[in-house]
Each structure stands twice: as structure tokens, then as C-alpha cells.
N, C-alpha and C positions, 0 to 999 in steps of 0.2 A: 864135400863141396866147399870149395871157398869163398863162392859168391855169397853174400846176405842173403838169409830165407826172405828178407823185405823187397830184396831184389825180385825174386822170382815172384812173389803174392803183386808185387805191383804191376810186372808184368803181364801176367795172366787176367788180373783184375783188371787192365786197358784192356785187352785182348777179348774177355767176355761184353766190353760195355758198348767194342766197336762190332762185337755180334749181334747184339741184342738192339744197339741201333740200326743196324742194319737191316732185320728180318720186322722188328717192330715195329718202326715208323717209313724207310724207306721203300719197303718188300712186303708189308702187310697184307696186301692183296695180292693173290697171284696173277700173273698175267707174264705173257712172252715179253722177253729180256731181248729188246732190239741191240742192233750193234753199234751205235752211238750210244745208248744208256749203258751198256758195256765197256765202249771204249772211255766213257765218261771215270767209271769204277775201277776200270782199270789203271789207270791215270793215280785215281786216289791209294788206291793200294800199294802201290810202286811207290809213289809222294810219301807213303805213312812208311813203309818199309826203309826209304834211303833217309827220310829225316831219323827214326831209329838206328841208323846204321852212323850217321854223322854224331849224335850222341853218344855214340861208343868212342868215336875219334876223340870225340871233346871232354867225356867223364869219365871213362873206363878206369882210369887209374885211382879215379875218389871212390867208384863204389866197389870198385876190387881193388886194394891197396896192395895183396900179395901174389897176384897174377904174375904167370910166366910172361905174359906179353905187354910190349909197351901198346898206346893208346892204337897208334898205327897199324901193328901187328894183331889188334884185337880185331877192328875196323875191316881189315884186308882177310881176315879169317871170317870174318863174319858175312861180308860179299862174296866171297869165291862158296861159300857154301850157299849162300842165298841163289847163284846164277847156276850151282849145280842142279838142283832142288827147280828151280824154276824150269831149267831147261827139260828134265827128266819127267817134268809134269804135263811137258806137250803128251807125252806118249800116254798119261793119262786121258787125257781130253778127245784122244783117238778111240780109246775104251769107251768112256765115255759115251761117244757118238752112237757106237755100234749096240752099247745097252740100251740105251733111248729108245732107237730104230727098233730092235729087237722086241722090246718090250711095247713099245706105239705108246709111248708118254708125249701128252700134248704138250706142246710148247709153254704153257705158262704153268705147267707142276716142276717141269722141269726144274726150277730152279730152290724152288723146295725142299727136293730130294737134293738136290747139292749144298743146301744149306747144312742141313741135318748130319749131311754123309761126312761132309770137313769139318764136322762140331766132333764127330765121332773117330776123326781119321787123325786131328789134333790131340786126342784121350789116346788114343793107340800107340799114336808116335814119341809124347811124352813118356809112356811108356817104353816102349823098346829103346831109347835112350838113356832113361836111366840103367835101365839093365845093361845096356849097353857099355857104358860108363863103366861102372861095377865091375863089369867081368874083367875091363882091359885094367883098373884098377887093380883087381884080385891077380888076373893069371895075364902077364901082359903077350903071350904067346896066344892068345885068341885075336891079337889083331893080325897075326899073320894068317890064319884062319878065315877073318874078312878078306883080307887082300887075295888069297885065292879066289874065294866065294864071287868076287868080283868081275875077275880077270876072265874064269867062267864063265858068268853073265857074258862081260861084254866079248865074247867070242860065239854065245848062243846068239845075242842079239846079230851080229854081223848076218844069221843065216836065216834069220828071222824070215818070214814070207806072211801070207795072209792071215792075219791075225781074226780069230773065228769065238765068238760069245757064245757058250752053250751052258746055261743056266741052268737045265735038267739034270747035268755034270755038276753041278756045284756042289759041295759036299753040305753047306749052312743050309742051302736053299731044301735040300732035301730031306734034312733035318726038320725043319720048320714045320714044311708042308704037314710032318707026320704029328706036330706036339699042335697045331692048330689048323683051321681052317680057315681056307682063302677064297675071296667074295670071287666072282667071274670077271666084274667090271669094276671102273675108276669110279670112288666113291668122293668127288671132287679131291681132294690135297690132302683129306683123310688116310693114315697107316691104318688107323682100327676104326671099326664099326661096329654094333651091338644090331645083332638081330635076331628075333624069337628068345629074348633074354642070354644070350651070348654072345661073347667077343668073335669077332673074326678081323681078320688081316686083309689088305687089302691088297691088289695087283704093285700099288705104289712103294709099299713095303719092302716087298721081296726086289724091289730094282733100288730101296736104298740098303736090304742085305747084300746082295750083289754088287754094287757100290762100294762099299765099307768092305768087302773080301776083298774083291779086286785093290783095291788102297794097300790091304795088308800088304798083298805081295810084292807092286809095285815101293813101300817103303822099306821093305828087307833088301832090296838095292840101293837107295838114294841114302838113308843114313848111315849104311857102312862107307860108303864115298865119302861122307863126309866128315866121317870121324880119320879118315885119309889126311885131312886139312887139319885137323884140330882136334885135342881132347879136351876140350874144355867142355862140358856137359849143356851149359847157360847159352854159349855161342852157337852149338849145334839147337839147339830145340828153339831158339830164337831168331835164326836162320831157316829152320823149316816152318816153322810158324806163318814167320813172315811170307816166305813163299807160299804158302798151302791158303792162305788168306783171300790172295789174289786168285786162288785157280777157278771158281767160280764166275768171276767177271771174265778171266782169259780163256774159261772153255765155248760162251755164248760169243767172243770175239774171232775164236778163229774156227767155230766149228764146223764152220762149212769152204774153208781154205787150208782145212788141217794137212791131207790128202796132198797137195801139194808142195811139201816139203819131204822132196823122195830121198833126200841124204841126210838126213836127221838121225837118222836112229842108225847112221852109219856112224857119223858123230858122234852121238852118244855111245857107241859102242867101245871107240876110241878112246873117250872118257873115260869109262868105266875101267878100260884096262890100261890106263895109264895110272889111277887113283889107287887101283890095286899093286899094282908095280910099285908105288911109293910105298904105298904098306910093305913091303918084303923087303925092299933096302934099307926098310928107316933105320933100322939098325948098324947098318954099313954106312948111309950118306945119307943126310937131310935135303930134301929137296924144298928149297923156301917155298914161304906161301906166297909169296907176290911172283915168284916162277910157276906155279902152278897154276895163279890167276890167271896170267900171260896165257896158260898152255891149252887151259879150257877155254877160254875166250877166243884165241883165236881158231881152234876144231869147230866152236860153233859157229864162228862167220863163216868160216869156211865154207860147212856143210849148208849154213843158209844160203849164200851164194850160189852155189854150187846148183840146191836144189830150185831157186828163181830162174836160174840162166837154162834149166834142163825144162822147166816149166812152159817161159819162154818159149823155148825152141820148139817143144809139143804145140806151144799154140800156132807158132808159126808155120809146122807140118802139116795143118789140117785144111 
């Protein structure tokens, strides 16, 4: 890595202080997450990610003196993976909704378990990018590897239909159930509870294991996309960071208008196998990252448009 290990400690050390204020003083109590105190945090999360993102424009070159890229090219790699990552995480929030529903999580644990799940989903991701890293460092024929991996996805995604939450199927959840035992009911915002001198788990738990699985799989797509834009290791996990920060705030904002964005995951599909397409030629042709920004930006107005104006028109049919 070329970045300063100071670099990274400083980051992560803001990253923990904006959690820990967060859950500590703002969210102490739990209670349902309206959609103004939503669209409030969302705001700020967005505000703390682009003034981070302006900091790369303005410093990049003093705290990485040996970087491939100029301040601009770091800045422009660091947005095009923040708006993949962000975008890829509506289809979170779709999940999301269906394990809540599934599971009859009242509204103000809700956000509990999404605190805990993106503390855990942040630990996993750092991870898979370092490894990440590594590999394409080691054997650079593993990113041609991703770029299939991708191009896959987004052609599974294109065929995608009703998306169905079965927790019983889960391989952790079913694990779990057999190494401990799980109370009947919500034991307020408690994971564990002690009873007759023993630990047990609570209903909340297994929807933030279910959580944290479903992340897994969901990030074995979004950060092979993004190492599409960049190898820089600091840019990608600082770009998902950023994005994964806010998913919380933007899942209580759009979770109940989620449903109405019916070309989204057509879009993202296109995405996916356009990012993987770059992986396969990088070798023949580099495709810039301010072309690539252009490319995803505009599939995503697209398909937003696209899916308001079909919305629209269902309202107007009835």
C-alpha cells in the first residue's frame, strides 16, 4: 500500500467517532426513525461523504505523494465508486424491508439492528478488499475473473422477478439455532438475555445474522465493480465506507417508496455488466474514469426516470 498507515488510522478513527456519535448520543434511545429525521441524516451523510470527497481533490497529492493519479483523477475515482455503492444499496433496502416484514421487527428496533449490521458489514468489506487488493496485486488475471463474475450477475439480475426472504434456508441462521438457543419474543433491543442462568439469543439477533449474510452477498458484487474504476485499495474502502454509512438513514427514507422504482435493478444490471466489460478490455483499451462516471450516471437517471414516469402512469390508470 502506498497510502500512510496514518492515513488509514485517521480514517477509520473519524469513521468510529461518527458511529459512536451517532448510536450514543443522537439514537440512544430507540424509537421509529421518521422520514424527515431521516431525510435530515441523510443530508448529513451525503454533506460528510462530498466534503471527504473534496479533500481528496484538494490533498490527495500531499498524503499520497506516489499515487498513480492526479488530485482530480483520485476525487473522480472516488465518486464514481461512491454513486456505484450507493446505487447498488437501494437493492439493499429492498432486502431490507422484506426481513423486517418477515421477521415483525417494530419500528424503533429497527434501526438498531441496522446500526450494528453496518458496523459489521464495514469489518467484512474492509476485509474483502484487502484481499481483494492482494490478489489482483499477486495474480493480475483474477480481475478478469471479477469482470466475468459481474457480467453474470448483471445478466442474472436483468431476469430477476420476485425477490423472496427465507430465513429457515439460511445456512448461519441454521447454524446458530443448533450452538444456542433462541427466546420466542422481542426482548426490547436486546441480542442476548440470560435466563434460568443461561444465555439465549433473541428473535433481534437472528434478523441482525440475516442482515450481515444478506450484506455478504450483496458486497461480492458492489466491490468487484468497483475495483473496475480503481485499484487503489484507500479509494475503494473509503468510497464504500462512505456509501454504506448513509445506508441507514436512506433505508427509513425510501422504504416505503422503494417498490416504485421498477427499472432500477434494470439499470443496475447494465452497470454491472458494463464495469465488467471494462475489466476484460483493460488490457486492450482503458476506459477513463470520468467516462465511466458519465456512463453510470446517466443508466441511473435513466432508469429513475424511466421508473417515475411508469409509476406516474400506474397512478394515472387506476
Amino acid at each position: 500500500m502506498e497510502e500512510s498507515i496514518w492515513l488509514w488510522i485517521g480514517f477509520n478513527i473519524f469513521v468510529l467517532f461518527l458511529l459512536a456519535l451517532d448510536l450514543g448520543v443522537f439514537h440512544r434511545n430507540s424509537h421509529a426513525i421518521s422520514t424527515k429525521e431521516a431525510l435530515g441524516w441523510s443530508i448529513v451523510w451525503v454533506s460528510v461523504s462530498l466534503l471527504f470527497n473534496a479533500g481528496i481533490y484538494f490533498f490527495w497529492d500531499r498524503f499520497v505523494p506516489n499515487s498513480e493519479y492526479s488530485n482530480g483523477q483520485a476525487a473522480i475515482a472516488f465518486f464514481t465508486g461512491y454513486i456505484i455503492e450507493k446505487s447498488l444499496s437501494v437493492d439493499n433496502i429492498f432486502i431490507f424491508v422484506l426481513i423486517f416484514s418477515y421477521f415483525s421487527v417494530p419500528p424503533k428496533y429497527q434501526h438498531h439492528v441496522l446500526f450494528w449490521g453496518i458496523l459489521g458489514a464495514l469489518i467484512m468489506r474492509g476485509a474483502l478488499i484487502m484481499i481483494g487488493s492482494a490478489l489482483i496485486e499477486q495474480f493480475h488475471w483474477v480481475i478478469y475473473i471479477f469482470g466475468i463474475f459481474l457480467i453474470y450477475t448483471g445478466f442474472k439480475l436483468f431476469k430477476q422477478e420476485n425477490t423472496k426472504v427465507e430465513p429457515e434456508k439460511n445456512p448461519l441462521i441454521k447454524l446458530f439455532r443448533k450452538i444456542m438457543p433462541v427466546t420466542d419474543a422481542y426482548e426490547g433491543d436486546h441480542f442476548f438475555v440470560k435466563r434460568a442462568g443461561a444465555w439465549m439469543a433473541t428473535p433481534l439477533f437472528l434478523v441482525l445474522l440475516f442482515v450481515e449474510s444478506t450484506d455478504l452477498v450483496f458486497a461480492l458484487d458492489s466491490i468487484p465493480a468497483i475495483f473496475a474504476i480503481t485499484k487503489d485499495p484507500f479509494i475503494i474502502y473509503t468510497s464504500n465506507v462512505c456509501a454504506i454509512l448513509g445506508l441507514r438513514a436512506l433505508y427509513f427514507l425510501l422504504a416505503s417508496v422503494v417498490d416504485k422504482f421498477h427499472y432500477l435493478s434494470t439499470g443496475l444490471a447494465v452497470i454491472l455488466i458494463f464495469v465488467g466489460m471494462k475489466m476484460l478490455i483493460e488490457g486492450f483499451y482503458h476506459i477513463p474514469i470520468s467516462l465511466s462516471l458519465g456512463v453510470i450516471f446517466s443508466v441511473l437517471t435513466v432508469s429513475i426516470v424511466a421508473s417515475l414516469w411508469r409509476d406516474k402512469k400506474l397512478a394515472q390508470g387506476k
